[in-house]
PDB file of N, CA, C and O in Angstrom:
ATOM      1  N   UNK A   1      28.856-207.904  61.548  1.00  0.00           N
ATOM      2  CA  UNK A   1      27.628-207.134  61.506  1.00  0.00           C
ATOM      3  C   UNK A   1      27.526-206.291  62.774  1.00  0.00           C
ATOM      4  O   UNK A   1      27.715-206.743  63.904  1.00  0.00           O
ATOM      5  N   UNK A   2      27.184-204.924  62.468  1.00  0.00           N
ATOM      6  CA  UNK A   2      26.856-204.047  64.174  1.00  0.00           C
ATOM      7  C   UNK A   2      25.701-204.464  64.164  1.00  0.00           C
ATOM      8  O   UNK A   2      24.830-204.792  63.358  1.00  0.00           O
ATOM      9  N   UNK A   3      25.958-204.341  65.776  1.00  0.00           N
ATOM     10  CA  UNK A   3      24.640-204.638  66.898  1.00  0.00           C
ATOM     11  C   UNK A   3      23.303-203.445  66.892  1.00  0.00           C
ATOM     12  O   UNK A   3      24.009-202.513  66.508  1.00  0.00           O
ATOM     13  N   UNK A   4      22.389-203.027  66.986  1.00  0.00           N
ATOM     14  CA  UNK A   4      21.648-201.849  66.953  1.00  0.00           C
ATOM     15  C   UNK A   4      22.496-200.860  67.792  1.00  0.00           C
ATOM     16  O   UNK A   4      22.656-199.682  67.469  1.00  0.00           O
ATOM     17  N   UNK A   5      22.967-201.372  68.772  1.00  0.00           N
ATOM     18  CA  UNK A   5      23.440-199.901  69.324  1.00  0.00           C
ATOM     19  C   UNK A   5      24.557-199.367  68.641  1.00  0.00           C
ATOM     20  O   UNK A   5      24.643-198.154  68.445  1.00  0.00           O
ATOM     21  N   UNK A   6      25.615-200.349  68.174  1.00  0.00           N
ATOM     22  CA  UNK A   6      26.583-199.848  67.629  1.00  0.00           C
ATOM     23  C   UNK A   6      25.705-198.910  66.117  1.00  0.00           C
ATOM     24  O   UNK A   6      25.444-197.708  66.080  1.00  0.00           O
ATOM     25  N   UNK A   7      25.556-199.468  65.539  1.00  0.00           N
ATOM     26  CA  UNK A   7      24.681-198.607  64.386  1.00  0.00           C
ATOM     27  C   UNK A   7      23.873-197.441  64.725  1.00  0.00           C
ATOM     28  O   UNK A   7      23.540-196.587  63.904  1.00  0.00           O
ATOM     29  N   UNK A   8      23.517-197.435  66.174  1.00  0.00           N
ATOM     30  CA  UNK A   8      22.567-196.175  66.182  1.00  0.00           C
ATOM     31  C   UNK A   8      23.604-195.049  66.282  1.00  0.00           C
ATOM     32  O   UNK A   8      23.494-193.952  65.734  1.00  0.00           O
ATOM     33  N   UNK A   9      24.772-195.515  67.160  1.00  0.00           N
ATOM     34  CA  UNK A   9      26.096-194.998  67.335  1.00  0.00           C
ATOM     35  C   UNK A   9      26.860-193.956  66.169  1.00  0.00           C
ATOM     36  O   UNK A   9      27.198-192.773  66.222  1.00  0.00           O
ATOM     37  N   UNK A  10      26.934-194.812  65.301  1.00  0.00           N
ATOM     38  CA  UNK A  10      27.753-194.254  63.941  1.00  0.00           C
ATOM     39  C   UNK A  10      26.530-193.814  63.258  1.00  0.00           C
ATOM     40  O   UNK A  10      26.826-193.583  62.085  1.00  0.00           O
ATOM     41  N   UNK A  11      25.173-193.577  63.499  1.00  0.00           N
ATOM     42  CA  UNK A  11      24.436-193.352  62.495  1.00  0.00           C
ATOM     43  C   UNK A  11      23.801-192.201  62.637  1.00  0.00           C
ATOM     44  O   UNK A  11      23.392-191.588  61.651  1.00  0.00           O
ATOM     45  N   UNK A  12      23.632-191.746  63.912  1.00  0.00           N
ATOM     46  CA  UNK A  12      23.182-190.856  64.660  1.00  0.00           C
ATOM     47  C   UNK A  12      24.260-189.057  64.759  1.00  0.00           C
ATOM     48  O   UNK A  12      25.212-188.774  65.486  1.00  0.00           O
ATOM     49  N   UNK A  13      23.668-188.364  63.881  1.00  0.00           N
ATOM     50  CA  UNK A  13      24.655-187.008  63.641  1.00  0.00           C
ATOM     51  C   UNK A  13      23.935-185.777  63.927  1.00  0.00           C
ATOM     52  O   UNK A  13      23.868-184.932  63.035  1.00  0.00           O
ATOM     53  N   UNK A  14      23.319-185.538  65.193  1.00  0.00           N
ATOM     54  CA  UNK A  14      22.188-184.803  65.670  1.00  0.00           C
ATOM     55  C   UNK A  14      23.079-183.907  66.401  1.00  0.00           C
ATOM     56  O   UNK A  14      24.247-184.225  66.176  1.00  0.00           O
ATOM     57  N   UNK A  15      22.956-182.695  67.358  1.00  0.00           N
ATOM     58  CA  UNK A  15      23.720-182.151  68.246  1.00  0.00           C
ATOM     59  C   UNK A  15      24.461-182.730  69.735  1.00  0.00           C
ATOM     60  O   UNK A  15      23.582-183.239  70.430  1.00  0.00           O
ATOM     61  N   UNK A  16      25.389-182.770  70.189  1.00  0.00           N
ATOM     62  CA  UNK A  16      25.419-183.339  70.971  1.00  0.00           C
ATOM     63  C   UNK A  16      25.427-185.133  71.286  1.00  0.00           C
ATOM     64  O   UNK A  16      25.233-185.725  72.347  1.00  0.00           O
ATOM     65  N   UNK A  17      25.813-185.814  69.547  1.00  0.00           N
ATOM     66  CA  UNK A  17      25.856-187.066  69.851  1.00  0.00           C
ATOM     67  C   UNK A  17      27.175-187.314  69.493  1.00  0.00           C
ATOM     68  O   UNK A  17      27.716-186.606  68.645  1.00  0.00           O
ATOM     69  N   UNK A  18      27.763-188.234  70.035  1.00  0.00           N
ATOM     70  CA  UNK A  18      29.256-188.792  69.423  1.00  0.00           C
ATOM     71  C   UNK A  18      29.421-188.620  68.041  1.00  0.00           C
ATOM     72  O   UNK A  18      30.626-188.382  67.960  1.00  0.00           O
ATOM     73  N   UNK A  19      29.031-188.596  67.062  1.00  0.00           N
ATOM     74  CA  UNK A  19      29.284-188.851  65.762  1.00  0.00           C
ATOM     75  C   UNK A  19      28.915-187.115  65.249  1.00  0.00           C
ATOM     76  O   UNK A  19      29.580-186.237  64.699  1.00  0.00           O
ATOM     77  N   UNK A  20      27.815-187.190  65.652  1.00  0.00           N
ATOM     78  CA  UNK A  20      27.419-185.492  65.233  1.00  0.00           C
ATOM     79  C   UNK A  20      28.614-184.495  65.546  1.00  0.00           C
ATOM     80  O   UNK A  20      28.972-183.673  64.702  1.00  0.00           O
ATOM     81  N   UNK A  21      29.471-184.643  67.319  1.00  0.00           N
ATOM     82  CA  UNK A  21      30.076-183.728  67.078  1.00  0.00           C
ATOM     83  C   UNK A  21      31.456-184.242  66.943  1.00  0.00           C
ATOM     84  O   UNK A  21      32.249-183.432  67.421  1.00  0.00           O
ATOM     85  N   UNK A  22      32.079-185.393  66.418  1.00  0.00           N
ATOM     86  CA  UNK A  22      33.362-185.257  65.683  1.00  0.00           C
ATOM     87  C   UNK A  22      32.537-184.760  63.683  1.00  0.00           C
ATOM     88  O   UNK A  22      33.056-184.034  62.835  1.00  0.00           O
ATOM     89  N   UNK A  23      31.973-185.078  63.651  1.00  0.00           N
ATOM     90  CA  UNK A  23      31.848-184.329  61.945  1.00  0.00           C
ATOM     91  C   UNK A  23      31.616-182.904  62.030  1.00  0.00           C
ATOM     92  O   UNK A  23      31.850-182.302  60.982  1.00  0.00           O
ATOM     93  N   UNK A  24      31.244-182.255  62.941  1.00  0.00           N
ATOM     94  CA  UNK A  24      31.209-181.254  63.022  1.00  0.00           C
ATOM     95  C   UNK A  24      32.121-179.980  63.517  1.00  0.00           C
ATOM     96  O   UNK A  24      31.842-178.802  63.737  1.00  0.00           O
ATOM     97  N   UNK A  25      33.842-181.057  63.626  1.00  0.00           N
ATOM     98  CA  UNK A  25      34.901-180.706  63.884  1.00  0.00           C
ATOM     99  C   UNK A  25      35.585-180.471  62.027  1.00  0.00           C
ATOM    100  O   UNK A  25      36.410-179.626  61.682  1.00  0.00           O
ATOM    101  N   UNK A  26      35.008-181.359  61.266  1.00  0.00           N
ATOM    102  CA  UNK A  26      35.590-180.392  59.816  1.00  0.00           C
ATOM    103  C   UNK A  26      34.603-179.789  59.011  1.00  0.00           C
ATOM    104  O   UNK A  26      33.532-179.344  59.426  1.00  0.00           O
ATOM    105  N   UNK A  27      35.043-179.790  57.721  1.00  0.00           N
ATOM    106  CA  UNK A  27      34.445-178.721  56.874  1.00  0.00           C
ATOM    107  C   UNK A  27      33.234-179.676  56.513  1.00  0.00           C
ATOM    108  O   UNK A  27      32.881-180.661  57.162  1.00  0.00           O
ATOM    109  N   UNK A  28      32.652-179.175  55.310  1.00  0.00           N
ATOM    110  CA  UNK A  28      31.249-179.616  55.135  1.00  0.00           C
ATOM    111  C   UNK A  28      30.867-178.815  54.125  1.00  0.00           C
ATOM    112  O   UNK A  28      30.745-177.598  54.259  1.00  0.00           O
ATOM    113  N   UNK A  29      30.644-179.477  52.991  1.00  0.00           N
ATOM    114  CA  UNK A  29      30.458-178.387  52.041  1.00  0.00           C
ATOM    115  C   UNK A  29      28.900-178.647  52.049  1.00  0.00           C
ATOM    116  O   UNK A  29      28.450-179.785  52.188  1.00  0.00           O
ATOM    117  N   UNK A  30      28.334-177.857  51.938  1.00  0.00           N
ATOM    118  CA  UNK A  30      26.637-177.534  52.325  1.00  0.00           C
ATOM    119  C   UNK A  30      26.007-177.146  51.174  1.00  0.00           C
ATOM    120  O   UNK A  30      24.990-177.831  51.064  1.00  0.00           O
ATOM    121  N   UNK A  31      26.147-176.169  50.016  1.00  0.00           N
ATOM    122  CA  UNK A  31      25.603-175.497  49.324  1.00  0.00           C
ATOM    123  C   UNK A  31      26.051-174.942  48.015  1.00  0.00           C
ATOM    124  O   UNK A  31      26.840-174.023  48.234  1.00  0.00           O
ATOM    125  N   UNK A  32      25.869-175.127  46.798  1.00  0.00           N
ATOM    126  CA  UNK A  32      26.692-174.404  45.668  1.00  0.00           C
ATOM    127  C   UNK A  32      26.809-173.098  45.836  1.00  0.00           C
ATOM    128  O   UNK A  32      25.868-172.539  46.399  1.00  0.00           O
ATOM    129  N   UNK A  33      27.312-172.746  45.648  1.00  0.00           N
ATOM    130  CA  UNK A  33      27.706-170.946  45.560  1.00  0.00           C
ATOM    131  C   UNK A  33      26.804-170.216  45.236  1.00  0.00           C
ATOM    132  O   UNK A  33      26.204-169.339  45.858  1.00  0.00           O
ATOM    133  N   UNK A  34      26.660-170.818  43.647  1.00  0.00           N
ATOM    134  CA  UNK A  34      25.444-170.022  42.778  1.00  0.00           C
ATOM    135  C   UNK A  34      24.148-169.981  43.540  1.00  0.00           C
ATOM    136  O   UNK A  34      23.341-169.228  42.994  1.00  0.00           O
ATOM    137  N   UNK A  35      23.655-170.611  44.737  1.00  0.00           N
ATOM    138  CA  UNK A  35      22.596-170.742  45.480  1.00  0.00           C
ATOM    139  C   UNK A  35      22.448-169.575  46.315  1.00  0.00           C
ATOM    140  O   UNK A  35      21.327-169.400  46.794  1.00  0.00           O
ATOM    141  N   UNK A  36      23.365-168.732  46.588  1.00  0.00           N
ATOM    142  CA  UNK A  36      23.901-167.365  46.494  1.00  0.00           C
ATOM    143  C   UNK A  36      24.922-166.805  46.133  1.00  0.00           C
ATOM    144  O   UNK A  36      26.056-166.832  46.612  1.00  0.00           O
ATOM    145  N   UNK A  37      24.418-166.172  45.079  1.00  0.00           N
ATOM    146  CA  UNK A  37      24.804-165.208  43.914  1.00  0.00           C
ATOM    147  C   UNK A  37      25.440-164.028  44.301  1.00  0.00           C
ATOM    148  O   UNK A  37      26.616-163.795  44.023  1.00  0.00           O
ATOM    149  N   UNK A  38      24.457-163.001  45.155  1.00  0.00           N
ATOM    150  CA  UNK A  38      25.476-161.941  45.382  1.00  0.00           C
ATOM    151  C   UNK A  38      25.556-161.479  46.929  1.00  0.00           C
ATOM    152  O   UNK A  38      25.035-162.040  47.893  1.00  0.00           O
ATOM    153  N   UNK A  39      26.349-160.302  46.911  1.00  0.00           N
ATOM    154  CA  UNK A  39      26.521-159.954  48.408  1.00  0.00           C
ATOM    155  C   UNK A  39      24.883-159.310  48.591  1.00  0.00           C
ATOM    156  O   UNK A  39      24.242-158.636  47.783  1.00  0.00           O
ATOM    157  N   UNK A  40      24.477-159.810  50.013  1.00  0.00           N
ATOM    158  CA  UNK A  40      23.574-159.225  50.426  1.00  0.00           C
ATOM    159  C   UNK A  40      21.750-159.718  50.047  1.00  0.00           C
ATOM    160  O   UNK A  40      20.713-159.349  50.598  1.00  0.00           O
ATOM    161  N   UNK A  41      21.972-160.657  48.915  1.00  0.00           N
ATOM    162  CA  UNK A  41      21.085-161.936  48.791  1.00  0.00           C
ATOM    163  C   UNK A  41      20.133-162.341  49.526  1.00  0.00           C
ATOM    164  O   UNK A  41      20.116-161.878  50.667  1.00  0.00           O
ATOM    165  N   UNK A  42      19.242-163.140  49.206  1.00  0.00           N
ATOM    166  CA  UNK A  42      17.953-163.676  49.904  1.00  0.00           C
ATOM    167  C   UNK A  42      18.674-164.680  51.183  1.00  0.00           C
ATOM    168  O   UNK A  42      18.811-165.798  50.685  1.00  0.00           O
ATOM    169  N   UNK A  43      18.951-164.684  51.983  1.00  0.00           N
ATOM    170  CA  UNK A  43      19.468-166.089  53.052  1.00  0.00           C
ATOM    171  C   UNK A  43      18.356-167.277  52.255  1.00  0.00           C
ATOM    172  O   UNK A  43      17.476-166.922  51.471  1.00  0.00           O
ATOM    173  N   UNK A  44      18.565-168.434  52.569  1.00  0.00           N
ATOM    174  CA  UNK A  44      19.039-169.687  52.141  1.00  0.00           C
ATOM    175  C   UNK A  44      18.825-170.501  53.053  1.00  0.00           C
ATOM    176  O   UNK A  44      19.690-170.732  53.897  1.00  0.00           O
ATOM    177  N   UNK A  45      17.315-171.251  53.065  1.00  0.00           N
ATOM    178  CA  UNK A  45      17.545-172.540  54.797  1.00  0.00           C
ATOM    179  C   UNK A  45      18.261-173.533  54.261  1.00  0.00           C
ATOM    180  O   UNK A  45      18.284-173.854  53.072  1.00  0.00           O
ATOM    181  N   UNK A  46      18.903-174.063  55.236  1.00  0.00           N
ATOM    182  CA  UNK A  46      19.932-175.166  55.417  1.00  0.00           C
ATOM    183  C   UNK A  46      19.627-176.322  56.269  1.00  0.00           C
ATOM    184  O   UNK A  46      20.034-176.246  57.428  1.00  0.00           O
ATOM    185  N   UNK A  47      19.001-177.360  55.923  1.00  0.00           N
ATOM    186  CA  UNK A  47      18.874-178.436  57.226  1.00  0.00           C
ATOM    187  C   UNK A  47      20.846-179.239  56.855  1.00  0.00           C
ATOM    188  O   UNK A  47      21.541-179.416  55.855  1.00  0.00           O
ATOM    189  N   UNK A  48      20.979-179.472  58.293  1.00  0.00           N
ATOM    190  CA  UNK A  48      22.535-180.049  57.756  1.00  0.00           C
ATOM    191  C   UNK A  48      22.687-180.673  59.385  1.00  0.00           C
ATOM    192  O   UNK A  48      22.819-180.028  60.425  1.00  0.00           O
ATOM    193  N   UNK A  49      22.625-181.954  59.219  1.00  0.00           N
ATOM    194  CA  UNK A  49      23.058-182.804  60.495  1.00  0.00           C
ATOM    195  C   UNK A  49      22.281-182.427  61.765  1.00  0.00           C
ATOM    196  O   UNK A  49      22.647-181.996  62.859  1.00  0.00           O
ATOM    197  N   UNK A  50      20.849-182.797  61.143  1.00  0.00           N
ATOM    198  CA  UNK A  50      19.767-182.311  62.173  1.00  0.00           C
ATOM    199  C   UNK A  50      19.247-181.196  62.637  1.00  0.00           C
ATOM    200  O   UNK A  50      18.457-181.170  63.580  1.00  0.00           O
ATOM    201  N   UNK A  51      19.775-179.878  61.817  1.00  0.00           N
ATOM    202  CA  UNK A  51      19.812-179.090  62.467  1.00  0.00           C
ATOM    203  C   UNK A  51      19.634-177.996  61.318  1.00  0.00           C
ATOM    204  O   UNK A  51      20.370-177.830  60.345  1.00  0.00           O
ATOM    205  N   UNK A  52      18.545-177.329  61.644  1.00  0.00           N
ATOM    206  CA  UNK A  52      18.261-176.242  60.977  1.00  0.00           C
ATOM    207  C   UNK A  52      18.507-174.866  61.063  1.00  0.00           C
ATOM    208  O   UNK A  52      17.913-174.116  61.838  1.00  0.00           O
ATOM    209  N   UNK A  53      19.542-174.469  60.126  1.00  0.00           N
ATOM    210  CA  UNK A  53      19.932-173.753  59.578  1.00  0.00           C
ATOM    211  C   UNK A  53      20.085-172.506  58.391  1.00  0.00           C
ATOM    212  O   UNK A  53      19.807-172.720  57.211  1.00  0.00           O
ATOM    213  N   UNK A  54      20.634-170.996  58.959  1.00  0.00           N
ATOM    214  CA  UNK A  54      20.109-170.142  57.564  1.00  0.00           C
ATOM    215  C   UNK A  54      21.753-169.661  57.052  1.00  0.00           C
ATOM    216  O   UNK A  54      22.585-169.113  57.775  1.00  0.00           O
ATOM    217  N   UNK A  55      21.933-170.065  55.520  1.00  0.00           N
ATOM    218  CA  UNK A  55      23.039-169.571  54.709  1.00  0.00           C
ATOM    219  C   UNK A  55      22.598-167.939  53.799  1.00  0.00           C
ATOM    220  O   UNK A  55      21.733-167.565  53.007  1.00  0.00           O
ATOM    221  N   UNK A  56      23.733-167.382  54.472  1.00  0.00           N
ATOM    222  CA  UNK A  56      23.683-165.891  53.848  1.00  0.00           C
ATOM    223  C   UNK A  56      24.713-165.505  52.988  1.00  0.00           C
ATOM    224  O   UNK A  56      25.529-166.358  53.337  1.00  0.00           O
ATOM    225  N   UNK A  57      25.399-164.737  51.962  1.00  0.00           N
ATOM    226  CA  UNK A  57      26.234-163.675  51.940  1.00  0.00           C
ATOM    227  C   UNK A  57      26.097-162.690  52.486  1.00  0.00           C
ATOM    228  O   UNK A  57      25.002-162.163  52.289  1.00  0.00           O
ATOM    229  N   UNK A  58      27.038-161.968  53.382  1.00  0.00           N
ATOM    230  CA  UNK A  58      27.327-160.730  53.398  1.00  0.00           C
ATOM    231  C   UNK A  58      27.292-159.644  52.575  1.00  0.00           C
ATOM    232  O   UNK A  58      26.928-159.702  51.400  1.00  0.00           O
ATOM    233  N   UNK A  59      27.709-158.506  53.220  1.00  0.00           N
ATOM    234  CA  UNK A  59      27.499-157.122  51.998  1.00  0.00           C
ATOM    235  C   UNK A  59      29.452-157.027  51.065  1.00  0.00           C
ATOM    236  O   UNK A  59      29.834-156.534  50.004  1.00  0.00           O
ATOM    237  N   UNK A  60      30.268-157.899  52.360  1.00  0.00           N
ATOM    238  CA  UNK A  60      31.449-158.105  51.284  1.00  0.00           C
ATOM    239  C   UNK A  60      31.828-159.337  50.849  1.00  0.00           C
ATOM    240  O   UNK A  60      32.953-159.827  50.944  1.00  0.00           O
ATOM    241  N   UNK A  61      30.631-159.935  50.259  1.00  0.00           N
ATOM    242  CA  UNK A  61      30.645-161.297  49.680  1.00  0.00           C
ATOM    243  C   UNK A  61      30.983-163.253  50.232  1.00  0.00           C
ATOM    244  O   UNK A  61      31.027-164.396  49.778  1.00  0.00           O
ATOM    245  N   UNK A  62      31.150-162.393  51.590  1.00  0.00           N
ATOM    246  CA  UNK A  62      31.600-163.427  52.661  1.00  0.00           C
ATOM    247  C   UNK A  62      30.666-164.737  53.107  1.00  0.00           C
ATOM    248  O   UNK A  62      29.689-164.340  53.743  1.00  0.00           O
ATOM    249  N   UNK A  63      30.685-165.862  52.987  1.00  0.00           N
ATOM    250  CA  UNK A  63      29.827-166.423  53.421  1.00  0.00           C
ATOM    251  C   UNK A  63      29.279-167.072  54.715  1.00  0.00           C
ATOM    252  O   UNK A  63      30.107-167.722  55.354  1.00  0.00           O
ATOM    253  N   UNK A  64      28.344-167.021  55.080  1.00  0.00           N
ATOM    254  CA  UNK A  64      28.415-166.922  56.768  1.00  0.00           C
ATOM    255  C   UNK A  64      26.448-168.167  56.769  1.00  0.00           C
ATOM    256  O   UNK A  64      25.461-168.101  56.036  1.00  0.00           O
ATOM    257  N   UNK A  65      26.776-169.055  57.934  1.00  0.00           N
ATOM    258  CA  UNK A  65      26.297-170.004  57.921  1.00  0.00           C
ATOM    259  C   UNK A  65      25.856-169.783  59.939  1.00  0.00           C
ATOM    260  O   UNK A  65      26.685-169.970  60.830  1.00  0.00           O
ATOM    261  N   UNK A  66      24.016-169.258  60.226  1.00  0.00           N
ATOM    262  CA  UNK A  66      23.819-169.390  61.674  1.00  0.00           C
ATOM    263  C   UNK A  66      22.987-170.344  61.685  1.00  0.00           C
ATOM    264  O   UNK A  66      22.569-170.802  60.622  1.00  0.00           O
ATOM    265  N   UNK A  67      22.503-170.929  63.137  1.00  0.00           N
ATOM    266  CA  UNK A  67      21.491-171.041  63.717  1.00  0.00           C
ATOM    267  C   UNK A  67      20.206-170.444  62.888  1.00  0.00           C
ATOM    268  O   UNK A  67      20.429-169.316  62.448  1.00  0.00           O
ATOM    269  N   UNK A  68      18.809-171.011  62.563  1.00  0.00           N
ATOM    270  CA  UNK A  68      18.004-170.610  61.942  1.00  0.00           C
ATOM    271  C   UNK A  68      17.174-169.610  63.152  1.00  0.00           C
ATOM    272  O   UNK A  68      16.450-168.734  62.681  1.00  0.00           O
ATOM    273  N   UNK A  69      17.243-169.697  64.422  1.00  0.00           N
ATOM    274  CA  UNK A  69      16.387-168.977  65.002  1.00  0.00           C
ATOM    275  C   UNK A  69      17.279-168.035  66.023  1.00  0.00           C
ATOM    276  O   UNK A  69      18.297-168.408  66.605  1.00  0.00           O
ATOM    277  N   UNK A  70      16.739-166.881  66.100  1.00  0.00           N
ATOM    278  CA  UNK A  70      17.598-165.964  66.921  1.00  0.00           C
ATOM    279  C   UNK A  70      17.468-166.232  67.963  1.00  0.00           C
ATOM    280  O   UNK A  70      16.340-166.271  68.456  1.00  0.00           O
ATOM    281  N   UNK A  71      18.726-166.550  68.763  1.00  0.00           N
ATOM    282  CA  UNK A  71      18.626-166.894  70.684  1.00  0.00           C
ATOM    283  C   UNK A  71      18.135-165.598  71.096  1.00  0.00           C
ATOM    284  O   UNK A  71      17.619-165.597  72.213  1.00  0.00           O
ATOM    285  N   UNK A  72      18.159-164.634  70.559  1.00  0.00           N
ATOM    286  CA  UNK A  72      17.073-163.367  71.721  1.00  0.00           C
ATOM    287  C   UNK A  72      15.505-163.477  71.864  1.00  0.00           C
ATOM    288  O   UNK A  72      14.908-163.511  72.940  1.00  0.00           O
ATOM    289  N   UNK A  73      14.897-163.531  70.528  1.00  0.00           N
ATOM    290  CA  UNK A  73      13.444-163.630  70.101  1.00  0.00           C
ATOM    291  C   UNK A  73      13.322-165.110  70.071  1.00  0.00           C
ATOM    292  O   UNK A  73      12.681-165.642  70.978  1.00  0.00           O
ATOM    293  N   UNK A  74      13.750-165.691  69.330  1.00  0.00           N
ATOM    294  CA  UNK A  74      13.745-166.982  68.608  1.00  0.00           C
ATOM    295  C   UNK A  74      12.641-167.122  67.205  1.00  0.00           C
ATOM    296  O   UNK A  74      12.088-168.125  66.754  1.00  0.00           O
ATOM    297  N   UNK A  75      12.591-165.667  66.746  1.00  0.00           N
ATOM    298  CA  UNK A  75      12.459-165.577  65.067  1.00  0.00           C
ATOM    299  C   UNK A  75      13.410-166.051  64.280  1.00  0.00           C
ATOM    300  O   UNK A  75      14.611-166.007  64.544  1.00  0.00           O
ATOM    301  N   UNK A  76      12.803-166.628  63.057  1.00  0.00           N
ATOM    302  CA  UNK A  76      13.512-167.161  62.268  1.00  0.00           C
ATOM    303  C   UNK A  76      14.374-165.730  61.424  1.00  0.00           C
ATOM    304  O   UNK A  76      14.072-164.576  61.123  1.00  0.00           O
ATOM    305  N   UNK A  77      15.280-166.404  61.323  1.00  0.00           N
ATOM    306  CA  UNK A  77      16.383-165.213  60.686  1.00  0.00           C
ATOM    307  C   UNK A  77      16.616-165.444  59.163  1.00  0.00           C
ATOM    308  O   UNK A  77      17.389-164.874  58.394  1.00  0.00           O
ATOM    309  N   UNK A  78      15.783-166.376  58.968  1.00  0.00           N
ATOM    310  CA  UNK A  78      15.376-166.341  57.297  1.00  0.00           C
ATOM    311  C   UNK A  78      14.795-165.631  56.804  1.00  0.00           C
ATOM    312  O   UNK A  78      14.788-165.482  55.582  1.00  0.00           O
ATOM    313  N   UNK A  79      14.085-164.933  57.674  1.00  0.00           N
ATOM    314  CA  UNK A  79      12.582-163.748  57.237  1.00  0.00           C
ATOM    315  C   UNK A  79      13.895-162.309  58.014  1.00  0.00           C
ATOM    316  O   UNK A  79      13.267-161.254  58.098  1.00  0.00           O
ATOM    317  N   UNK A  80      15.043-162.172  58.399  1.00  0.00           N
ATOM    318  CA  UNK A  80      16.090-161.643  58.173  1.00  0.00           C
ATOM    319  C   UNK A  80      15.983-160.527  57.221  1.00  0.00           C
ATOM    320  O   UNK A  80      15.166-160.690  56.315  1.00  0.00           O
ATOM    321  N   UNK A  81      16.635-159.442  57.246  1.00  0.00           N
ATOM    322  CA  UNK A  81      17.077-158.044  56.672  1.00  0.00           C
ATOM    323  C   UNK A  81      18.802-158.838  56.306  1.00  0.00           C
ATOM    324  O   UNK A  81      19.244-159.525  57.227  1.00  0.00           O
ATOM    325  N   UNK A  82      19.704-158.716  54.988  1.00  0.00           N
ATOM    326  CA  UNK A  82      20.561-159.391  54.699  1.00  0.00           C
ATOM    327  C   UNK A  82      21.555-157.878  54.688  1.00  0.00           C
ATOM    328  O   UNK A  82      21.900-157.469  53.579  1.00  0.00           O
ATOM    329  N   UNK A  83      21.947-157.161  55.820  1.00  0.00           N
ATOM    330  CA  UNK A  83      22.788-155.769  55.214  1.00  0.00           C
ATOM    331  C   UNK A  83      23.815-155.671  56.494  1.00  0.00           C
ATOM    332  O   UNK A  83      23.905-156.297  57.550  1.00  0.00           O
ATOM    333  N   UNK A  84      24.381-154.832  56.033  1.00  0.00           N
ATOM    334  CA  UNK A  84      25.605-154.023  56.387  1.00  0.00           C
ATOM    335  C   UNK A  84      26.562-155.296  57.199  1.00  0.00           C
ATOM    336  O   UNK A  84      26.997-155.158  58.342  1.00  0.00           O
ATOM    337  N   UNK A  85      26.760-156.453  56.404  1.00  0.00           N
ATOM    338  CA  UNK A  85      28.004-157.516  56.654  1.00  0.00           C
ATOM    339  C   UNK A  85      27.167-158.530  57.826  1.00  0.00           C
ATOM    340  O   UNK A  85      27.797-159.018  58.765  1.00  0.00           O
ATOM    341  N   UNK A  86      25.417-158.819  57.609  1.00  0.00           N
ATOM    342  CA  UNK A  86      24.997-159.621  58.748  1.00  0.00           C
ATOM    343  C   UNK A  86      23.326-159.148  58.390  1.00  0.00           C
ATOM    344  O   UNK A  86      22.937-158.150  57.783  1.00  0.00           O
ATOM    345  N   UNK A  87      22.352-160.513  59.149  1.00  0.00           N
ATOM    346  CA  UNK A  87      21.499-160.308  59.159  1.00  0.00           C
ATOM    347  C   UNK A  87      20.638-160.277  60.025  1.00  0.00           C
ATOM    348  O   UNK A  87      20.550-161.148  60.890  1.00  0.00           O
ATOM    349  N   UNK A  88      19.608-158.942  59.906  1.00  0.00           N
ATOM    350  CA  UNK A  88      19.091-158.070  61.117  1.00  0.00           C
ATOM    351  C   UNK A  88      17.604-158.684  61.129  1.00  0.00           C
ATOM    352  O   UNK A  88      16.779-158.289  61.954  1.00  0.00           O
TER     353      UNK A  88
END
């Protein structure tokens, strides 16, 4: 049986914790496709391992996964313009 700490250990997948950032060394499938449909689409919040997140397509169908708040302003980039390969 783990001890509490060991369990908080392996249980704990926040930024910056042991476990959070080896899973955050592979892939991660987050979202069906169809949840965006086409290039240039509504963005998409994402909570995913504590951490809130906005899923977009691009204008060449690419899929691209930020930070929900812009490090300049710190507006949410969900309320985002979705054009020219990024959102403004």
């Amino acid at each position: 049986m783990l001890s509490k700490e060991e369990n908080e250990l392996l249980c704990r997948v926040g930024p910056g914790t042991p476990m959070g950032d080896l899973i955050r060394q592979y892939w991660i499938p987050f979202l069906p496709s169809h949840d965006l449909p086409t290039p240039d689409c509504r963005p998409v919040r994402v909570r995913l391992l504590g951490e809130n997140l906005v899923a977009f397509r691009d204008s060449e169908g690419r899929v691209g996964l930020l930070q929900e708040h812009c490090p300049h302003r710190g507006a949410s980039l969900y309320w985002g313009r979705n054009e020219e390969c990024g959102l403004r």
